[in-house]
C-alpha positions, 0 to 999 in steps of 0.5 A: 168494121168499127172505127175504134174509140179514140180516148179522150182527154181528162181536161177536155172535159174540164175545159168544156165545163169551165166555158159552159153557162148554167140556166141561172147564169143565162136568166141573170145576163139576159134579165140584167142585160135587158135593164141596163140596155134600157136605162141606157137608152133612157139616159139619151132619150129623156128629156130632163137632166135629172131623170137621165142621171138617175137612168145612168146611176141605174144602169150603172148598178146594173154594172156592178152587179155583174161585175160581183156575179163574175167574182170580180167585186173589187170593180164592183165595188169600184163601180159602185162607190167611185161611178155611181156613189160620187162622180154621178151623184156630183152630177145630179146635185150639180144639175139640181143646182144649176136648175137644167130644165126641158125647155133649155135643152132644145137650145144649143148652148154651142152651134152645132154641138149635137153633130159634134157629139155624135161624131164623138160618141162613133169615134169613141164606139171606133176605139172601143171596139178595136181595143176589145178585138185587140185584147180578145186576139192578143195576150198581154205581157206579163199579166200572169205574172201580176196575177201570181203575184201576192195579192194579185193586181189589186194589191200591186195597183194600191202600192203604184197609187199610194207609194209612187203616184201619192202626190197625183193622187192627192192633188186629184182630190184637192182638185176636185174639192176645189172645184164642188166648192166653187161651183157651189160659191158661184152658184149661191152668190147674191146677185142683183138681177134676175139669173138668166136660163141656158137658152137665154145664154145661148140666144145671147151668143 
């Protein structure tokens, strides 16, 4: 005797097509993917500062795109204007100016700073990885509630910015104009004698 057929239910169904990945969207992670783990890998392994800033602009992109190819575009838009469009940009015109070479960065401008990095660069690794398996285990409080809302979190972020938080806000900018504008005071004063490199700098200490 045959078992009989259990219905099933009309939103499994739509459950398993909501968590399916169609081709296109498999060549795009991979292809994308791939990329962004190699300008990654660029930006450590390159020897002079400016092409590490264009690899981490680059991987950065990459970033974006993925964050518009999943209907987020306020973070790509975000990613794209904020990341690389001013802070990795600052970076750059700030390497350029200061005239980092190849040969500086063999010297350590503070005694053992590259071990210091790279106890820094696991701690962090330690703490992302346990935020991400604390959200993906965890459900937040209240964010359906901030998604239902008109306009959604975008819209709710923009009035915690621009109402309450005005003057940090302000203050952010000022700080920063403050400070491109000083460095570029003190690196295009008039001096008397020969500017040093880093690695004379560091020799010095």
């Amino acid at each position: 005797m045959s078992a009989p057929l259990v219905p099933v239910a009309p939103f499994a169904s739509e459950t398993l097509a909501a968590y399916a990945t169609s081709t296109g969207e498999a060549v795009q992670f991979w292809v994308l993917g791939t990329v962004a783990v190699i300008g990654a890998l660029c930006t450590i392994l390159m020897r002079r500062a400016v092409h590490s800033a264009l690899c981490l602009a680059g991987t950065m992109i990459i970033l974006a795109v993925f964050y518009l190819a999943n209907g987020a575009y306020f973070l790509g838009v975000v990613q794209i204007v904020v990341y690389t469009g001013a802070i990795m940009m600052l970076f750059l015109f700030v390497v350029m100016l200061v005239g980092v070479t190849a040969a500086d960065s063999l010297k350590e401008t503070l005694k053992g700073q590259r071990w210091w990095a790279a106890a820094c660069g696991l701690g962090f690794g330690i703490l992302l990885a346990a935020g991400i398996g604390n959200a993906s285990i965890t459900e937040f409080a209240g964010l359906g509630a901030a998604n239902g809302a008109r306009g959604g979190n975008v819209e709710g972020l923009a009035a915690l910015i621009f109402t309450k938080y005005v003057f940090a806000f302000e203050i952010t900018g000022a700080l920063l104009i403050t400070a491109a504008v000083g460095a570029m005071v003190l690196t295009h004063r008039e001096r008397t004698e020969r500017a040093r490199t880093q690695r004379e700098l560091a020799e010095q200490r």
